[in-house]
C-alpha positions in Angstrom: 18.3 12.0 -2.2 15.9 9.4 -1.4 14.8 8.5 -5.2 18.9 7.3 -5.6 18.7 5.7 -2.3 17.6 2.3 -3.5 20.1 2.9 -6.9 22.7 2.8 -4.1 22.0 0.3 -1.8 21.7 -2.7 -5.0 25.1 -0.9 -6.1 26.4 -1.4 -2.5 25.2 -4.9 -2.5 27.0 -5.9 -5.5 29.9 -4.9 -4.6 29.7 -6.6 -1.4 28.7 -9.8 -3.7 31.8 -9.6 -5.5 34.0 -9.4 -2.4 32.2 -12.7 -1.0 33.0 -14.1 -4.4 36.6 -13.1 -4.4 37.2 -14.4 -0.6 35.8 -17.5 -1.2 38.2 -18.0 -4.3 41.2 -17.0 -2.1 40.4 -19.3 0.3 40.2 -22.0 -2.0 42.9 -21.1 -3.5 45.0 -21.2 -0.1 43.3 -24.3 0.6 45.0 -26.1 -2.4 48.1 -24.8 -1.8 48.1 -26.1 1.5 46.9 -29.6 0.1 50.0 -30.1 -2.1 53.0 -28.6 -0.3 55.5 -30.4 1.7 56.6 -27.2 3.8 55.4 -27.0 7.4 55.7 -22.9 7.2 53.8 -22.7 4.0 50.9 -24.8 4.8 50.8 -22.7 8.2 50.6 -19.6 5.9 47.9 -21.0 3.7 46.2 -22.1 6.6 45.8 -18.2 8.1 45.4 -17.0 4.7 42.3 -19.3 4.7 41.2 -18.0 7.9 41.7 -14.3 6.8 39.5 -15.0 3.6 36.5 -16.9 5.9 36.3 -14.4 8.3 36.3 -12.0 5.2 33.5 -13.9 3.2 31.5 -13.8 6.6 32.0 -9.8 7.0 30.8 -9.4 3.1 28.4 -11.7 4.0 26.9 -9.3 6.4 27.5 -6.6 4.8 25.5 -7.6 1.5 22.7 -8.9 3.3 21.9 -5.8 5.3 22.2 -3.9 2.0 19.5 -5.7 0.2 17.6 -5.7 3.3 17.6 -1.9 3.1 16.9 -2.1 -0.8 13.9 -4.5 -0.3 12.8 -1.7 2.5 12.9 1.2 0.5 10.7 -0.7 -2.1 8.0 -1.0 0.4 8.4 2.3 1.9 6.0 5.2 0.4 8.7 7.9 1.4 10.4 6.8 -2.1 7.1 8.3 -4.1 6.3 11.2 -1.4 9.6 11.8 -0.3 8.3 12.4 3.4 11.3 11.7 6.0 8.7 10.4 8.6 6.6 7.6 6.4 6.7 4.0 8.4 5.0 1.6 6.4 3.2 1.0 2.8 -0.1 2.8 2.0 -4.1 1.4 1.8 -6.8 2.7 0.2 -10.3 1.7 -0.1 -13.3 2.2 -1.6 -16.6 1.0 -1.2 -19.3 0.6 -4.0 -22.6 -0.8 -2.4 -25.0 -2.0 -4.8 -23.9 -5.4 -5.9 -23.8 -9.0 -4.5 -20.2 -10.2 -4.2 -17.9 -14.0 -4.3 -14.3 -14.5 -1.8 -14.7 -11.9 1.4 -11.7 -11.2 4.1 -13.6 -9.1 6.7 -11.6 -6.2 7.5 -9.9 -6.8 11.2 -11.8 -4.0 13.1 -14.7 -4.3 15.7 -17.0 -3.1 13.4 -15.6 -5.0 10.7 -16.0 -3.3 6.9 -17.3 -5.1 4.3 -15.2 -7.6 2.3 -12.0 -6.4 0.4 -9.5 -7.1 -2.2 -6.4 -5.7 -3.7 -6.5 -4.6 -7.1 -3.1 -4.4 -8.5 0.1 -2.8 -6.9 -1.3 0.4 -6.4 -2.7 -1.0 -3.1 -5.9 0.6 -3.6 -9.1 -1.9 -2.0 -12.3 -2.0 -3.5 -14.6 -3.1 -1.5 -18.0 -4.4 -2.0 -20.4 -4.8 0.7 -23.2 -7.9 1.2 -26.9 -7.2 -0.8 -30.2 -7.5 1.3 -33.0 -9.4 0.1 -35.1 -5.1 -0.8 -35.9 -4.0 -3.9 -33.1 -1.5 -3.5 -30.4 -3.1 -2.4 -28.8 -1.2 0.8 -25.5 -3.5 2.3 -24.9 -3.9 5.9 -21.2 -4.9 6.8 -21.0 -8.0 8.9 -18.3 -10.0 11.1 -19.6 -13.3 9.2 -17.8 -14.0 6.0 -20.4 -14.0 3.1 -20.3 -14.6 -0.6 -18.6 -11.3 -2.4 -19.4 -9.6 -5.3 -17.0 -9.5 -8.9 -14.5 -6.7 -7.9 -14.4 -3.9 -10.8 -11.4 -3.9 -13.2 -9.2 -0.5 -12.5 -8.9 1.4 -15.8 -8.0 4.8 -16.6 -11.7 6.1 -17.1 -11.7 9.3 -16.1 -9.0 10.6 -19.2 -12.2 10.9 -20.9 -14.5 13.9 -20.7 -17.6 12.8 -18.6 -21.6 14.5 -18.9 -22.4 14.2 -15.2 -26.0 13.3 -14.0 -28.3 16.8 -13.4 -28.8 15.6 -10.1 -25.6 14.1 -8.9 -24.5 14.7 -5.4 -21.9 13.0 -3.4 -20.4 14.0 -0.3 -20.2 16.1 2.1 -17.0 13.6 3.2 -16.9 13.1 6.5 -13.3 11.1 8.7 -13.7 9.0 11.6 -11.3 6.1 13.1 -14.3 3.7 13.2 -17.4 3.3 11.0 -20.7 1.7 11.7 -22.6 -1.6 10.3 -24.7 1.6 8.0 -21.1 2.8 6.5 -21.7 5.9 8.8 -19.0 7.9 10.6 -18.2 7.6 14.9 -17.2 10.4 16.3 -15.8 12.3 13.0 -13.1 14.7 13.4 -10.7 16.4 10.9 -7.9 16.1 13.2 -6.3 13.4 15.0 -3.5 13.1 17.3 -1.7 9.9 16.8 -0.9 7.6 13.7 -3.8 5.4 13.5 -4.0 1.6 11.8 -6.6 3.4 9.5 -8.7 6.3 9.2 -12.2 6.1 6.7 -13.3 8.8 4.8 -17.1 8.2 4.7 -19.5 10.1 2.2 -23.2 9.5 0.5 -24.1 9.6 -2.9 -27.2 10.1 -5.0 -27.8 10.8 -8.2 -25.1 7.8 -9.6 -24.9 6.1 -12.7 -23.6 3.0 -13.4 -20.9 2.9 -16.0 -19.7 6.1 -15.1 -16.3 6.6 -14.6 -15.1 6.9 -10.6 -11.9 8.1 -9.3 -10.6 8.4 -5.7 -7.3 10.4 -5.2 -5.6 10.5 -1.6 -2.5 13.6 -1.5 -0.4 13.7 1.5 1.6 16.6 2.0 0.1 18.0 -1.2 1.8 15.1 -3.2 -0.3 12.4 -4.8 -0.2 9.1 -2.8 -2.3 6.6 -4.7 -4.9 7.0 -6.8 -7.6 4.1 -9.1 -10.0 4.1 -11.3 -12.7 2.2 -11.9 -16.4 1.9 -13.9 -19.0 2.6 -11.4 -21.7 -0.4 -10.9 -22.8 0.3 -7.4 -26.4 2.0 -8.4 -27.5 5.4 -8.0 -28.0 5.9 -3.9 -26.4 5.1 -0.3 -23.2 5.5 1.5 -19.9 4.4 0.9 -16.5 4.7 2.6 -12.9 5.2 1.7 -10.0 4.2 4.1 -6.3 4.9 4.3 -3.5 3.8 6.6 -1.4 7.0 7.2 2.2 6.8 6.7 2.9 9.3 9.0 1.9 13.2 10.7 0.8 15.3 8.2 -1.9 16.6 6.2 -3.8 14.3 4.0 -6.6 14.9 1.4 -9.1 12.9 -0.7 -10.7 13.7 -4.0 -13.9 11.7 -5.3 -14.0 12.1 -8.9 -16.7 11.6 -11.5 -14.7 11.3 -14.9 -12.5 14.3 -15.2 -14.6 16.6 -12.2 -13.7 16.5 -8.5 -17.6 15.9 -7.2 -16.2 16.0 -3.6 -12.5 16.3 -1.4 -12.0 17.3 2.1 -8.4 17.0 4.2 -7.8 16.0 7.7 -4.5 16.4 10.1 -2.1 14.1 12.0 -0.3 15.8 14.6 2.2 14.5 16.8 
């Protein structure tokens, strides 16, 4: 029902287009007949007939307005790819790689603000990539000040390809938290949460990485897949990194990190209202 939804309400609008088209003809139309004649009774006709059509045009108007309205909100509206009744607004992701220097930063608007972000695409999936320190092995702190990014990594499909993962990979265990600290670590984790928060991070280590390996992470909601990128991993071998989502309603929700083609970690979490 709600895939045809938007189908409908362009449908609905064009035909309220086409009767703002035809009013304003008939009104025009009255309005010339008015012009010419020489009868008192017919210009008084033509005159309400030219009312009539006005307020019609208006009503049409109204009508096709609030229709594409309701079009341009189902486009925006994630219930349209999970077919959820309670979704309220468009979908986030983020990930964070943390091993290289980054160029144009938006720090994220919590109080312990995230490192810098951008969109890649319209799957509205963030990478994010955090600040390098001046060590040998670069770890990234998260500051409030904005500070030079790093390149964000093109999204690709890389993990259709069959991957050989590292001996000595390990990523995870994920943990989920409202709030995150300036060492990417998770405050006061829980799996689940009472209310619809403005974002909840899914916050896991790694070791073991290699860079140019292909990365995936997946976030299902209701068991349906909500968004999902891929990208070439250049972050280095070892740290912590974060995820974060903005929930579109109660539910269950559930994140995959993937390596290639292999889920190397996943956990879920609740919303329950």
């Amino acid at each position: 029902m709600m895939s045809v939804l938007p189908l409908v309400l362009l449908i609905v609008s064009a035909f309220f287009v086409g009767g703002i088209v035809l009013s304003v003809l008939i009104a025009f139309r009255a309005w010339q007949e008015k012009r010419i004649t020489i009868f008192p009774v017919v210009a008084e006709t033509e005159t309400l007939r030219m009312k009539q059509a006005g307020l019609a045009a208006t009503v049409f108007l109204v009508l096709a307005a609030l229709s594409l309205g309701g079009w341009a909100a189902t486009q925006r509206n994630p219930e349209n790819i999970l077919r959820a009744e309670e979704a309220t607004r468009q979908a986030d992701v983020a990930a964070v790689p943390t091993d290289t220097p980054v160029p144009t930063a938006t720090p994220s608007p919590t109080e312990t603000p995230p490192p810098t972000a951008k969109i890649v695409g319209v799957s509205a999936v963030i990478i994010v990539t955090p600040e390098a320190t001046a060590t040998p092995s670069p770890v990234p702190h998260p500051t409030a000040s904005a500070t030079p990014p790093a390149p964000i990594p093109t999204a690709q499909n890389a993990a259709s390809a069959v991957t050989t993962l590292p001996e000595n990979l390990s990523i995870g265990p994920i943990s989920f938290a409202l709030k995150v600290s300036d060492r990417r670590e998770a405050i006061d984790p829980a799996e689940q949460f009472s209310t619809v928060p403005e974002r909840i991070y899914a916050v896991f280590p790694y070791k073991g990485m290699k860079n140019g390996l292909p990365f995936s992470v997946v976030w299902y909601y209701q068991n349906n897949e909500l968004i999902r990128n891929d990208y070439v991993w250049e972050w280095g071998t070892t740290d912590r990194s974060f995820a974060f989502i903005s929930p579109v309603g109660a539910g269950t929700y559930r994140v995959e990190l993937r390596v290639g083609d292999t889920t190397v970690a996943e956990n879920s979490f609740e919303i329950i209202r």
